[in-house]
C-alpha positions in Angstrom: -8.0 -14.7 -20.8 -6.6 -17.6 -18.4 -8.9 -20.6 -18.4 -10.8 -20.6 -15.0 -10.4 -17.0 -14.4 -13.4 -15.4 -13.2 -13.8 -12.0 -11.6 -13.8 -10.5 -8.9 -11.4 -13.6 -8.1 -9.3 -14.3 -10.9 -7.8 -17.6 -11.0 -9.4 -19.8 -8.1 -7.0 -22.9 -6.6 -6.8 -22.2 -3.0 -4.9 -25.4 -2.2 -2.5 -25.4 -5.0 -2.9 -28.6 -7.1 -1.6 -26.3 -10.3 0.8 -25.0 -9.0 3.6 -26.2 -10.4 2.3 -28.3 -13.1 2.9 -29.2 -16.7 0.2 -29.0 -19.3 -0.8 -32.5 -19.6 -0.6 -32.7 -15.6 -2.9 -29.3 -16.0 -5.3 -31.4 -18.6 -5.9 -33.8 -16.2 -7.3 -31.6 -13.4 -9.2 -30.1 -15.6 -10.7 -33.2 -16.7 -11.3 -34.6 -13.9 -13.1 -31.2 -12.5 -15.2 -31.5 -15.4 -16.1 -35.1 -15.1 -16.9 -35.0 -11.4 -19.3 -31.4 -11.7 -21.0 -33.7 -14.3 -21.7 -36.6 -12.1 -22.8 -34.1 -9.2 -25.6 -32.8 -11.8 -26.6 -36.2 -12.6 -26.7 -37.3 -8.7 -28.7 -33.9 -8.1 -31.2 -34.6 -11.0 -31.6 -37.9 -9.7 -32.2 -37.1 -6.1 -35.0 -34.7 -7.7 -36.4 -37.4 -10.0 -36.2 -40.0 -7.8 -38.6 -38.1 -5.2 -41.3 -37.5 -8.0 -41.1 -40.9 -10.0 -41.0 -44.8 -9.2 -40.2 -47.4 -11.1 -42.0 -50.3 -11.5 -40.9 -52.6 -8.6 -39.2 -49.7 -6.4 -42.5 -48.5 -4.9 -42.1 -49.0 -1.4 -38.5 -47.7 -1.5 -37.9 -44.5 0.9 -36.6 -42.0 -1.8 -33.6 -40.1 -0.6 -30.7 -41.6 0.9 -32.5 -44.0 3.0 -33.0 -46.3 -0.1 -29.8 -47.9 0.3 -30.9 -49.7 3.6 -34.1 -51.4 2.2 -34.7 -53.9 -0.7 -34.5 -53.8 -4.0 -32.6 -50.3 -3.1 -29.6 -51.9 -1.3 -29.2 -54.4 -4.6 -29.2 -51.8 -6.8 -26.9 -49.8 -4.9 -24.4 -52.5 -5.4 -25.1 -53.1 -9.2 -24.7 -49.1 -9.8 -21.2 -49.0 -7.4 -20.2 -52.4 -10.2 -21.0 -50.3 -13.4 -19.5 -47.0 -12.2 -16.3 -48.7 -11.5 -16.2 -50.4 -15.0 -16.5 -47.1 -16.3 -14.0 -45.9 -14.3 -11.2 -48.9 -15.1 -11.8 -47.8 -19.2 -14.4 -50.5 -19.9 -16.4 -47.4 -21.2 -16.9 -46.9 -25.3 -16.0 -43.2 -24.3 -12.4 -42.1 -24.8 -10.7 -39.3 -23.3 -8.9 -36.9 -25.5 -6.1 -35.7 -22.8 -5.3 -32.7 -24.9 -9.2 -31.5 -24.6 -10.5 -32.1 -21.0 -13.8 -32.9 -20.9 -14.5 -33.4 -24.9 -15.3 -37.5 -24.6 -16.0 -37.2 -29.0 -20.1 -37.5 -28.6 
């Protein structure tokens, strides 16, 4: 019945960060757990992707990690890190509803 429960473990927080914690502190793990298993899917998906598929332009780019040390990979590298931290500073059109981790209204 308690939110992140799951047997044979129960609830799982081996270093404690809710321990202790009000609801709307509780919220904001949560959301945060949610929003960072998210972006690990995406980076997954692209990894896969990116090893099958091109774009126009990137065709001698290594794919994997060692994209980041040639051009146009290195550029975009940079231009991705930009976006991601405008998202991150609220210049998103998302919202966060702090009483309902992970719901962003879409």
């Amino acid at each position: 019945s308690q939110v992140g429960a799951t047997k044979p473990f129960g609830f799982f927080d081996p270093m404690g960060f809710s321990k202790n914690c009000t609801e709307q502190e509780w919220n904001k793990l949560r959301g945060a757990e949610i929003k960072h298993g998210r972006a690990a899917m995406m980076g997954s998906l692209g990894l896969t992707v990116q090893s099958i598929y091109k774009l126009p332009g990137y065709e001698n780019v290594p794919p994997g990690l060692g994209a980041q040390w040639t051009e146009p990979g290195s550029t975009t590298l940079v231009v991705v890190f930009f976006l991601i931290g405008c998202l991150e500073i609220g210049l998103s059109p998302w919202r966060d509803n702090p009483s309902v981790p992970g719901d962003y209204g879409d």
